[in-house]
C-alpha positions as CSV (number, residue, x, y, z in Angstrom):
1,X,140.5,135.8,160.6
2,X,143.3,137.9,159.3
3,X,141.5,141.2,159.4
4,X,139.8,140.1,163.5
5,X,143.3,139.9,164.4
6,X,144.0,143.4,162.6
7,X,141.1,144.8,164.1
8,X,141.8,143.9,167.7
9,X,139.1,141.7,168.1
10,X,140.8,138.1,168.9
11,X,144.7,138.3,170.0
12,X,145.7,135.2,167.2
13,X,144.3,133.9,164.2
14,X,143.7,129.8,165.1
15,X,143.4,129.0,161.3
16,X,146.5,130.2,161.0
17,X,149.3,127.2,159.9
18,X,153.4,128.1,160.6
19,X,154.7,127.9,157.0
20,X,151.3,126.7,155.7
21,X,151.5,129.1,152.5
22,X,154.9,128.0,152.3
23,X,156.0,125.5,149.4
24,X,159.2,124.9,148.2
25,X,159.2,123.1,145.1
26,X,162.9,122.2,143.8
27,X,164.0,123.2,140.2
28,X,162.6,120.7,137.7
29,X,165.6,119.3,135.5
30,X,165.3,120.3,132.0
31,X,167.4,119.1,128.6
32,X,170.0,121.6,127.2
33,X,170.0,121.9,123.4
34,X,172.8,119.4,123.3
35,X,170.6,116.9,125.3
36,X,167.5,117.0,123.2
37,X,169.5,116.2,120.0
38,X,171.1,113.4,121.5
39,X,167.8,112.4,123.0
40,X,166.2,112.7,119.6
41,X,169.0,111.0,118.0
42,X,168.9,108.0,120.2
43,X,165.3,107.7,119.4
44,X,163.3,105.1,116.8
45,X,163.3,106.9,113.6
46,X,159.7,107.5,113.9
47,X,159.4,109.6,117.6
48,X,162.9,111.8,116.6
49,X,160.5,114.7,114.9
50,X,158.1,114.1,117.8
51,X,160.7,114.9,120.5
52,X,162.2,117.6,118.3
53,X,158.7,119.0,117.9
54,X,157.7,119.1,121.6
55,X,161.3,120.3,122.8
56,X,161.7,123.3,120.3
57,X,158.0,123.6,119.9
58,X,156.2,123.7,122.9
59,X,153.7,121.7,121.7
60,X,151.2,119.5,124.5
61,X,151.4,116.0,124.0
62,X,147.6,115.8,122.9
63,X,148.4,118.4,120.7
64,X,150.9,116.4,119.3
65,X,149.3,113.4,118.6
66,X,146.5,115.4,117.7
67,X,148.9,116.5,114.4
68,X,147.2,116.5,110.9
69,X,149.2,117.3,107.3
70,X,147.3,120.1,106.6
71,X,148.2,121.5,110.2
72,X,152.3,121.5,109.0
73,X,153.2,124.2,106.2
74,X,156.8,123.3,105.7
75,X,156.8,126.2,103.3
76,X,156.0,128.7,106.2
77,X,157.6,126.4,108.8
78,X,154.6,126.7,110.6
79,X,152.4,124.6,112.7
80,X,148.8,125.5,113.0
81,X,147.7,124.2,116.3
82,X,143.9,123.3,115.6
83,X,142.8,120.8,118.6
84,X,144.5,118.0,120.0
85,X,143.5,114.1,121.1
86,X,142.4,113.1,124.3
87,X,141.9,110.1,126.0
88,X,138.7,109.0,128.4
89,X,139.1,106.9,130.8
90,X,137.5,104.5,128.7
91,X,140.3,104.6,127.2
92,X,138.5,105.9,123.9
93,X,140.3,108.7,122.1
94,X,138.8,112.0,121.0
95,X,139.8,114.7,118.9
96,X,138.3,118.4,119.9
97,X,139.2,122.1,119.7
98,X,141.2,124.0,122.4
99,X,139.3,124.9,125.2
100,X,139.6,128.9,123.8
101,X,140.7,130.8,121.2
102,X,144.1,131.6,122.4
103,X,144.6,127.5,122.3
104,X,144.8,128.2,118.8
105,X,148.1,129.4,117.7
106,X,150.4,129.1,115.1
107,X,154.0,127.9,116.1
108,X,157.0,128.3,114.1
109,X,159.7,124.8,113.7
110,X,163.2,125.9,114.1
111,X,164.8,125.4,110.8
112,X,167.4,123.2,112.6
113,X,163.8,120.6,112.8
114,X,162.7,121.2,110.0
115,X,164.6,118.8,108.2
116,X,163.4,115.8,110.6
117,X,159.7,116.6,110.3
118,X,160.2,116.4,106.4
119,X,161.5,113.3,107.0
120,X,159.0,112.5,109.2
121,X,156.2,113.4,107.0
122,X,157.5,111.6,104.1
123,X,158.1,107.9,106.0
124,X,155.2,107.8,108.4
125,X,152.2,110.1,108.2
126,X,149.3,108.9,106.4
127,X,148.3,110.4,103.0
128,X,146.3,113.4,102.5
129,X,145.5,116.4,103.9
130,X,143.9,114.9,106.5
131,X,146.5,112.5,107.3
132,X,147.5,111.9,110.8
133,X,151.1,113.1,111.2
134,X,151.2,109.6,112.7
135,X,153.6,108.7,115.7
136,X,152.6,105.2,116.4
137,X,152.2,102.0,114.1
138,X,149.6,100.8,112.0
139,X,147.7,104.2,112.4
140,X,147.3,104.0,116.3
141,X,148.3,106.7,118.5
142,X,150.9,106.4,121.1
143,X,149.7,104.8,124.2
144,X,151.4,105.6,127.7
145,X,148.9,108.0,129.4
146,X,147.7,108.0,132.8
147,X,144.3,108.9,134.5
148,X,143.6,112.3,135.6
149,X,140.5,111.2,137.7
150,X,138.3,113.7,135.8
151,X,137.8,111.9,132.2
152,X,140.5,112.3,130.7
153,X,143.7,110.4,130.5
154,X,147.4,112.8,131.5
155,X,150.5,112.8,128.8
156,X,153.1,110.5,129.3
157,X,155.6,111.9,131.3
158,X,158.7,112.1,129.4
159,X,161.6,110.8,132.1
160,X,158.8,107.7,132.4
161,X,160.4,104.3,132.1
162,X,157.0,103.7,129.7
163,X,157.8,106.8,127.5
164,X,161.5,105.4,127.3
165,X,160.3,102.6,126.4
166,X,158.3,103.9,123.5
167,X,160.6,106.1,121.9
168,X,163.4,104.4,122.6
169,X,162.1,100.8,121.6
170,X,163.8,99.1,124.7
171,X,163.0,98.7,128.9
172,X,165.6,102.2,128.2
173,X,166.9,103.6,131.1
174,X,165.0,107.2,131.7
175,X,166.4,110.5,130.7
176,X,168.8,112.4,133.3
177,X,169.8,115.7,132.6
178,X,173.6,116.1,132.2
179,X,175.1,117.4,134.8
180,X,175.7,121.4,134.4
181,X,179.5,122.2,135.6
182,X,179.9,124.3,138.1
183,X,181.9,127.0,138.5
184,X,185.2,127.5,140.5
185,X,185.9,131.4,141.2
């Protein structure tokens, strides 16, 4: 309709919305450094590596859960990101490849986390090289996702009064970012 108009052939496009293309999505909040540690540090002993891990680490929730011992080399620092779990809406959990190749990827762990996924490792994941990594109890994994409508089941969402819950142990209050100071000139 665009290129009619262009042309000369109809004076106005009727398709054509006032600020239709137009979306104005505000900031999302995110943690500073300072917040994650104290957000990781408020946490049961068991999720602090996990927050750690998907703050510094960039790793997807079902990537995450989806964590194996052999997939950590604490001598490298490295995580090798080799599939990740996800959840039907059956509510039955799978474990599968990324969707390509670029899905695998190695990621390094700051060596400020390093020390809390050592810790991690040696408290909670299962045995073996094929030992989940192991966020939940009694060998479950984390519960807390949501339906997509195509399947599969979304990640928590972290400022969630569920995922607050989890990591926290208590009806917790979700996280707020702290407030950046402005500026006075």
């Amino acid at each position: 309709m665009g290129t009619a108009v262009e042309d000369g052939l109809i004076r106005r496009n009727p398709c054509q919305i006032k600020n239709g293309g137009t979306v104005n999505t505000p900031e999302r909040p995110t943690a500073s450094v300072l917040d994650v540690f104290a957000i990781a540090d408020a946490s049961q002993p068991r999720y602090r590596a996990l927050v750690l891990l998907g703050a510094f680490c960039g790793l997807r929730w079902g990537e995450l859960v989806g964590l194996r011992r052999r997939d950590i080399d604490l001598d490298e620092g490295v995580i090798r990101v080799r599939g990740s779990v996800s959840e039907l809406n059956s509510g039955t959990r799978i474990y599968k490849a990324p969707k390509s190749e670029a899905g695998k990827r190695s990621v390094a762990i700051p060596q400020s986390v390093l020390p809390a996924v050592v810790d991690h490792l040696r408290q909670f994941a299962e045995s073996g090289a094929d030992g989940r990594v192991s966020w939940a109890r009694r060998g479950r994994l984390p519960a807390g996702t949501t339906s997509t409508g195509c399947g599969t089941r979304r990640a928590p969402r972290w400022e969630s009064r569920a995922c607050a819950s989890m990591i926290f142990g208590t009806p917790a209050t979700p996280w707020r970012p702290t407030p950046t100071p402005t500026r006075v000139s």
